[in-house]
C-alpha positions in Angstrom: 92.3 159.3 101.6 93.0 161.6 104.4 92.0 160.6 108.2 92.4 162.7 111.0 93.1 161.3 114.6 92.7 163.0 118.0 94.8 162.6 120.8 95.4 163.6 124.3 98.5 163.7 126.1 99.4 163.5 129.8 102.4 164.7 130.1 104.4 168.0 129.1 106.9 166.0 127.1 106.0 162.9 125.3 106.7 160.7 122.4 103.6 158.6 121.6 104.2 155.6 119.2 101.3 156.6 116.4 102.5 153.7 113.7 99.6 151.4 114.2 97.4 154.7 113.9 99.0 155.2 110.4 99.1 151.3 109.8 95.7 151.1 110.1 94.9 154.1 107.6 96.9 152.6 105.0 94.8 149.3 105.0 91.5 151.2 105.0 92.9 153.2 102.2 93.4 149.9 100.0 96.7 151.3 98.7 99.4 149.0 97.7 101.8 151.4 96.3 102.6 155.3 97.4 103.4 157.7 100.3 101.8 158.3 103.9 101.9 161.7 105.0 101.7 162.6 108.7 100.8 166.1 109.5 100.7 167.9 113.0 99.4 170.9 112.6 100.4 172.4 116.2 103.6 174.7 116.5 104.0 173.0 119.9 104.2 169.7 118.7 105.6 167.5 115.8 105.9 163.8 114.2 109.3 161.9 114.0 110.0 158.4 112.7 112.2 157.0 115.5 113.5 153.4 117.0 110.6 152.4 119.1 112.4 148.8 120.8 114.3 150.1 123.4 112.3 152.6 125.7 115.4 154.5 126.4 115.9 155.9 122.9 112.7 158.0 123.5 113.5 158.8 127.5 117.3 159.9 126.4 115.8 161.8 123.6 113.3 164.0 125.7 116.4 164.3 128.3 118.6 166.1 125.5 115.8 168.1 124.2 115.4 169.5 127.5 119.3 170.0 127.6 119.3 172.2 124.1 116.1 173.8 124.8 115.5 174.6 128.5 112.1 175.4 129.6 112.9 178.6 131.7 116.1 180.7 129.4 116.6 184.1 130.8 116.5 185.5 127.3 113.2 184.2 126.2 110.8 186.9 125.2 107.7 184.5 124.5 104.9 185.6 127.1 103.2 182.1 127.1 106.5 181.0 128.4 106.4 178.4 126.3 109.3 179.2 123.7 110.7 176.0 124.4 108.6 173.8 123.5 108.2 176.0 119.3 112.2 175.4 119.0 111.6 171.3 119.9 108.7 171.3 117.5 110.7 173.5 114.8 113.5 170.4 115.5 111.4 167.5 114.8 109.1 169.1 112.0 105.7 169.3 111.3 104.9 166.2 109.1 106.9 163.1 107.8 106.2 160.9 104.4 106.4 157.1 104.1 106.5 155.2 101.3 103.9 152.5 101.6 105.3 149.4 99.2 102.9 145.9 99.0 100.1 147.6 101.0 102.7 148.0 104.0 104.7 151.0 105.5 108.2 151.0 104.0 109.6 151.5 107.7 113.2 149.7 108.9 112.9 146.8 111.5 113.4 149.2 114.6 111.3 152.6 113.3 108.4 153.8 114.4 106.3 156.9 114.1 106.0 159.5 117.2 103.7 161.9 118.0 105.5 164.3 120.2 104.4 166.8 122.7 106.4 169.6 123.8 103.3 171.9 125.4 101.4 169.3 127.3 99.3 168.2 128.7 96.8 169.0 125.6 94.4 167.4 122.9 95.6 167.4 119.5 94.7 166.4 116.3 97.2 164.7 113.9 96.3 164.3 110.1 97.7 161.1 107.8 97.2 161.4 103.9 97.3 158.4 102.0 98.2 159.2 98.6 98.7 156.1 95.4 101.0 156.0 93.2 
């Protein structure tokens, strides 16, 4: 089963909790054993599994990306200015699996899955295989 899922972002820099997104596919899909795979296919953005309890994981997280990767570097070349936001998305990564076990995701008690947006405010589209086995 593969679903695809549109979302729009408000912000330049976000972390959007997708999990009951991907939740919700594995149930429709009726699988009880396999893997979830969910793809981004923007070079501006990327999908992280993440603690989503404390709101401060994702706030301190932004922070240092915007510490490693400043928006504005002297050095940058890119004309859309944007260069910043490819080396946060080339960090993160495109996609991430999860082993679905009993009909559930195989996540840990804090973990979530984040969408995150480097080159916002936009509309994106975020993909989630389901595949038994």
């Amino acid at each position: 089963m593969l679903r695809s899922f549109t979302i729009r972002t408000a912000k330049r820099d976000d972390m959007i909790d997708i999990t009951s997104f991907v939740e919700e596919t594995v149930r429709q899909a009726n699988v009880t054993e396999g893997i979830a795979v969910v793809y981004c296919p923007h070079t501006t953005a990327g999908i992280t599994i993440n603690e989503n309890a404390d709101p401060d994981v994702k706030r301190d997280m932004m922070r240092r990306f915007d510490e490693t990767y400043p928006w504005e570097h002297p050095l940058d070349r890119h004309m859309e200015g944007n260069t910043a936001a490819h080396m946060k998305a080339s960090t993160v990564g495109a996609s991430q699996h999860v082993i679905i076990h009993e009909g559930r995701l195989l996540l840990g008690r804090w973990q979530g899955v984040y969408f995150c947006e480097y080159d916002g405010p936009r509309q994106r589209t975020l993909y989630v295989k389901v595949i038994e086995g």
